[in-house]
N, C-alpha and C positions, 0 to 999 in steps of 0.2 A: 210638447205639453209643458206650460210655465209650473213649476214646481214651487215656487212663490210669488209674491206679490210686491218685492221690490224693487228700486227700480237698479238698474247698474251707475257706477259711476268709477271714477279713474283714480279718485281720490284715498288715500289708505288712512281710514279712521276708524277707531272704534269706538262703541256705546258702550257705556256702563250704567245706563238706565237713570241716571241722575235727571235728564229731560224728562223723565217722567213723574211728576208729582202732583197727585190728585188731593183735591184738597175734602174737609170733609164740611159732609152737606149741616147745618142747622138752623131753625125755625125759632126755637123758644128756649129765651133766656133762661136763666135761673129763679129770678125772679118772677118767675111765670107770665111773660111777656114778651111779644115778638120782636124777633132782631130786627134790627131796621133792615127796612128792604124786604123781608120775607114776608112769603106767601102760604098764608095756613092751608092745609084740606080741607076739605067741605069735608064734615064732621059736625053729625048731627047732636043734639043736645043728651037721650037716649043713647046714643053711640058711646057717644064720650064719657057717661056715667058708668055704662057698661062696662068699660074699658076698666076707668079706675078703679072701680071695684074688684074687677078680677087679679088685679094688680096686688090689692089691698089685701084680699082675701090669699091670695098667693104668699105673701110676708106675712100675715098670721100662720096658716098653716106651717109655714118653715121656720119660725120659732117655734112652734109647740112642737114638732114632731123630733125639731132638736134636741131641745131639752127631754123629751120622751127615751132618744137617744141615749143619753147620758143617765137616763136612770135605767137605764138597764131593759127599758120594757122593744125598744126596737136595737136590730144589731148592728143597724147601716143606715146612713141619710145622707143627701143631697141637697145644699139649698139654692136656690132662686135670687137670693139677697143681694138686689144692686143691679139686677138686671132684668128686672120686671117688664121693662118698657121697650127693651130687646124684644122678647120673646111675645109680652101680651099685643103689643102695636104690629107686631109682624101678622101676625095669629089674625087679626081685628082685620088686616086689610085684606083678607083673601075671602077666597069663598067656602060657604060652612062644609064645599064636597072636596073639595080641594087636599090635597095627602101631603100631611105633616109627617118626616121622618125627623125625629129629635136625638140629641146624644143622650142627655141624661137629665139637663138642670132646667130642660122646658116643662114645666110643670104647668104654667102658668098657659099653657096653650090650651090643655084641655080644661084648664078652672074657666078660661073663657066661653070654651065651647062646650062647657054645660056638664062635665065630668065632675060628680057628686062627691060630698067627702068623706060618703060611705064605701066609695067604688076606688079612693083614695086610700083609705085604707085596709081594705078587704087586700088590698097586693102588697101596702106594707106589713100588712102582719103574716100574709101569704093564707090566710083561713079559707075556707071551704067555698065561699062565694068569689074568690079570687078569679080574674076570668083566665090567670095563666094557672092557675091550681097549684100556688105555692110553688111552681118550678124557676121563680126568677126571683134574684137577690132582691131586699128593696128598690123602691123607686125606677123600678123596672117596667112602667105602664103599659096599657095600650090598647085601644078600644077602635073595634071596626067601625062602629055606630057614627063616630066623631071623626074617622079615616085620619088616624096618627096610630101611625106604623107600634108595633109593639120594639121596642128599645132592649138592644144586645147590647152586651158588655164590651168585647173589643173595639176598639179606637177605632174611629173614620169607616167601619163597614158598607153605613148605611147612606154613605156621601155615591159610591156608585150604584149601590142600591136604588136610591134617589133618580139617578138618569135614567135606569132601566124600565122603572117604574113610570117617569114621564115620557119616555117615547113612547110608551104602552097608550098611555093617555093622550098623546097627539095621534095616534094610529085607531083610536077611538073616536076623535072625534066631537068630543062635549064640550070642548072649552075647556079645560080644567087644567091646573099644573101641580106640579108637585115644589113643596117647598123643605130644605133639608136645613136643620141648625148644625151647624157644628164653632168647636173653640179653635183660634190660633191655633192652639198647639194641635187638633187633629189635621191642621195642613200640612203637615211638615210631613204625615204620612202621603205613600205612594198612592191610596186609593182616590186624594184627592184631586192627584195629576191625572188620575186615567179618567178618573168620572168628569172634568174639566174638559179634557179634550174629547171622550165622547158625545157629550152634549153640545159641545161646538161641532163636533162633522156631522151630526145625526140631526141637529137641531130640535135637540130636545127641549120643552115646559118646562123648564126647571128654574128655581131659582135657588143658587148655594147663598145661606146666610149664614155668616163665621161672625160669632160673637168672641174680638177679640177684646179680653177680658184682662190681657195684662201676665198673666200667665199660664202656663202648661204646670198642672199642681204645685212647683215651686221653682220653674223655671222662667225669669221673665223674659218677655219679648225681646228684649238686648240680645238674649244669649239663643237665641232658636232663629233667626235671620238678620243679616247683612242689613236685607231690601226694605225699601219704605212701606212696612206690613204686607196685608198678606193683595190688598185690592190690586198691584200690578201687574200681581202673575194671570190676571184676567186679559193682560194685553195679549199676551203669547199665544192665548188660542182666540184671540181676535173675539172676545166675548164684551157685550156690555157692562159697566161695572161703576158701582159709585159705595163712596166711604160717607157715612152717616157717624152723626153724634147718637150713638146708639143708647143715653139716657135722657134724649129728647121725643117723646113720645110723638111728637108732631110730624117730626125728621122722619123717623120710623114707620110708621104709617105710609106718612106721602110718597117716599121710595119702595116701599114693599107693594103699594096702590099700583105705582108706575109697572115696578117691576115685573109685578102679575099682566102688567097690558101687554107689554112686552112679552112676555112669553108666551102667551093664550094667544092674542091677534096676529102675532110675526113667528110662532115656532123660534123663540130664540132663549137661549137662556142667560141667566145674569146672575152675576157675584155681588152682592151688598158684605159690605163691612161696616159692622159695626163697634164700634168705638166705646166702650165702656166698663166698667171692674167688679169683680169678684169684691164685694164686702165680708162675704164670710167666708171660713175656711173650703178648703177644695173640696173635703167632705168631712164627715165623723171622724174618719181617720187623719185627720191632719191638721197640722198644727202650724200655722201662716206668722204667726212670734218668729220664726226660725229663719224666714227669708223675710221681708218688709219690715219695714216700721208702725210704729202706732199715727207718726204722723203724715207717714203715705194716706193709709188708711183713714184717718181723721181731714185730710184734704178732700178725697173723695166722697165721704157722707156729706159734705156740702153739697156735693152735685146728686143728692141722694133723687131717684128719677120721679117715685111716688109725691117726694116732695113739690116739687116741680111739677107736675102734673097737679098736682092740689092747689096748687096756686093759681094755675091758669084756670082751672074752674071756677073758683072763688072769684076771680078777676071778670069771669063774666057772671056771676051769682047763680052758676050751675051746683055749688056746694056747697053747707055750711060746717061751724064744726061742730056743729049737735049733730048733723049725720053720720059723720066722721066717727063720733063716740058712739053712738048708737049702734051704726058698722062694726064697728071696732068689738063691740062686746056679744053682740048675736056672734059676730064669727068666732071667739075667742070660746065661746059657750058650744058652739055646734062642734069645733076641731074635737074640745075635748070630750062630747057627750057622742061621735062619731067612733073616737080612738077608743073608748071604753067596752062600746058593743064590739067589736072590730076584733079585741083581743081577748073576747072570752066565746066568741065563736070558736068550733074545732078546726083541726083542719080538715085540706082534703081524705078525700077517703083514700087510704092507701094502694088501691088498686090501682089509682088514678099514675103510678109511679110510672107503669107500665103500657099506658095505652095512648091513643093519640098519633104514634109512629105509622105503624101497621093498622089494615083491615080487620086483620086476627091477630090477637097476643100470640106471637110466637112459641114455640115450645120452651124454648130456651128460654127467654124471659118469664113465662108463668114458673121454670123451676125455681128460678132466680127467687119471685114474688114467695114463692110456696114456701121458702128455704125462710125467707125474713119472715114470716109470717111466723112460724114457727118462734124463731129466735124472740120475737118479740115476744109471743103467748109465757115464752121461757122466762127472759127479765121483763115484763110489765114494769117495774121501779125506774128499770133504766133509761124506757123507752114511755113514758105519758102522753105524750098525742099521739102514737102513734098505735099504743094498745087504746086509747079514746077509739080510734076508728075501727077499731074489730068488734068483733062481738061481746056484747053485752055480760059474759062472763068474765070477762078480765080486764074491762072497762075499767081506768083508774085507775090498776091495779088490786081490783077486789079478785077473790081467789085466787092471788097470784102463788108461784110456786115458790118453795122455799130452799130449792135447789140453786146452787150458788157454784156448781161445777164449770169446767168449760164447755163450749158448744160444741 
């Protein structure tokens, strides 16, 4: 039995992978015109309005809810900023049944596929129409309706998550694949070795998309690998694989177009890498002053992708910029008349702490619930939504006791 696929020879040489150097794919300038030589996708007029819009609406949303951030009214955020055309152009080329598993900063998948910016914030504020019921930190989505996986916190889980899920879907039968986002720096985890090599022996639908960004929160791509990024280690398990300018919406599209062919008609899976940067900080918590420059950052808002994208419209008189304003200030009105009902809704009801696991609340758990229930009825002051969700006697803290002991 041949245990590999090369061939012998006499000769004592080694590779250090430097013969391997993939270049990356691009379509459209910055100027919002085709490189010479390229060939756009058939991208209908409707399509492509669509696109940018969710785009657009994507970068309002992640300013406002930043700033929302910073005043105190959310505790955690996430933004999208700079890499819109990563996420919405991939999102744009699949199919609307197709299973999105994202890391965290794909926001902009579900604003294309139709995920409301009432259902946007019902999970950041975690309130009572929340569809995970306030049990997930911010920007934690996930909506079966739109088939994007509900988003955990640990690094890289859902990159083999991702395989298991499309062999599932090639063993089904419908055409379908699954597409997984993740950053540079989730490769460098083990889960994206093993989910790699099982989609290459199992010949799973899958397509891994690494939006590498430039960094792993503040470490950049210099100091996390050697290799020429992350598209060569797709050679190792003999998978397809192509390196896009990941703020060319065209590039993005066309290769995610392909890449769905490829998986769905050949059971094969494929690595796209995308090429593009983080404009804003890693999240709320971080502070991007400390590692880059202003003029890193001031180079790359040149190559800003919505920008680019606005121009190619224009260029064929698919856009103007009275729409643009007009856009620009419906979305800017709706974020904020959204966030406002969103955060004076209650939460969930506190029972909800407990349920969902089991058929039946265990014993043990209802004593658990019985015990806080209690302590809360006690300090009402200390605890405000959560005496909101009991009964109407200590709602608020109306009746509340004046006993101030220990529990």
């Amino acid at each position: 039995m041949t245990m590999t696929t090369t061939r012998e020879t006499s000769e004592l040489a080694f590779l250090a992978g430097d013969e391997y150097s993939i270049p990356t794919y691009r379509v459209l300038s910055q100027d919002g015109r085709l490189v010479e030589g390229a060939e756009a996708p058939e991208l209908e007029r409707d399509k492509a309005r669509r696109i940018y819009q969710a785009m657009l609406a994507t970068r309002v949303m992640d300013e406002r809810m930043m700033a929302a951030q910073r005043q105190g009214r959310l505790s955690f955020y996430m933004q999208c900023t700079g890499e819109e055309a990563a996420v919405v152009g991939a999102t744009a080329a699949l199919d609307d049944a197709d299973m999105i598993m994202a890391q965290y900063r794909e926001q902009g998948a579900l604003v294309y596929r139709g995920f409301s910016f009432d259902e946007f914030m019902n999970q950041l504020f975690g309130n009572e129409l929340d569809y995970g019921k306030g049990r997930q930190m911010p920007v934690h989505y996930g909506s079966r309706k739109l088939h994007y996986m509900t988003i955990s916190s640990p690094l890289g889980t859902q990159i083999p998550q991702a395989t298991g899920y499309a062999y599932g879907q090639k063993l089904a039968g419908e055409g379908l694949c699954t597409l997984v986002f993740f950053g540079e720096g989730a490769a460098s985890e083990g889960d994206f070795h093993a989910a790699l090599n099982m989609a290459a022996v199992h010949e799973a639908p899958v397509i891994f998309f690494c939006r590498n960004n430039g960094y792993a929160i503040s470490t950049p791509t210099v100091e996390q690998f050697a290799a020429d990024g992350v598209a060569p280690r797709a050679l190792g398990y003999r998978m397809h694989v192509i390196r896009i300018d990941g703020n060319d919406i065209l590039a993005v599209y066309r290769a995610t177009e392909e890449a769905r062919r490829i998986a769905v008609e050949h059971n094969k899976p494929v690595l796209i890498e995308a090429m593009t940067y983080r404009l804003a900080a890693h999240s709320s918590s971080d502070d991007p002053s400390g590692y880059r420059s202003k003029k890193e950052e001031e180079a790359w808002r040149e190559k800003d992708p919505i920008l680019r994208m606005k121009r190619w419209l224009a260029e064929r008189d698919w856009w103007t910029d009275d729409e643009e304003q007009a856009l620009q200030e419906e979305l800017r009105r709706e974020v904020l008349e959204t966030m406002k009902r969103a955060e004076k809704r209650p939460p969930p009801a506190l029972g909800t702490l407990v349920t969902d696991v089991y058929a039946d609340v265990t014993p043990a758990l209802q004593r658990q619930l019985d015990a806080l229930e209690a302590h809360i009825r006690r300090y009402p002051d200390a605890y405000p939504k959560g005496a909101s969700s009991l009964d109407p006697a200590v709602k608020d803290g109306a009746d509340a006791s004046t006993d101030q002991g220990g529990v």
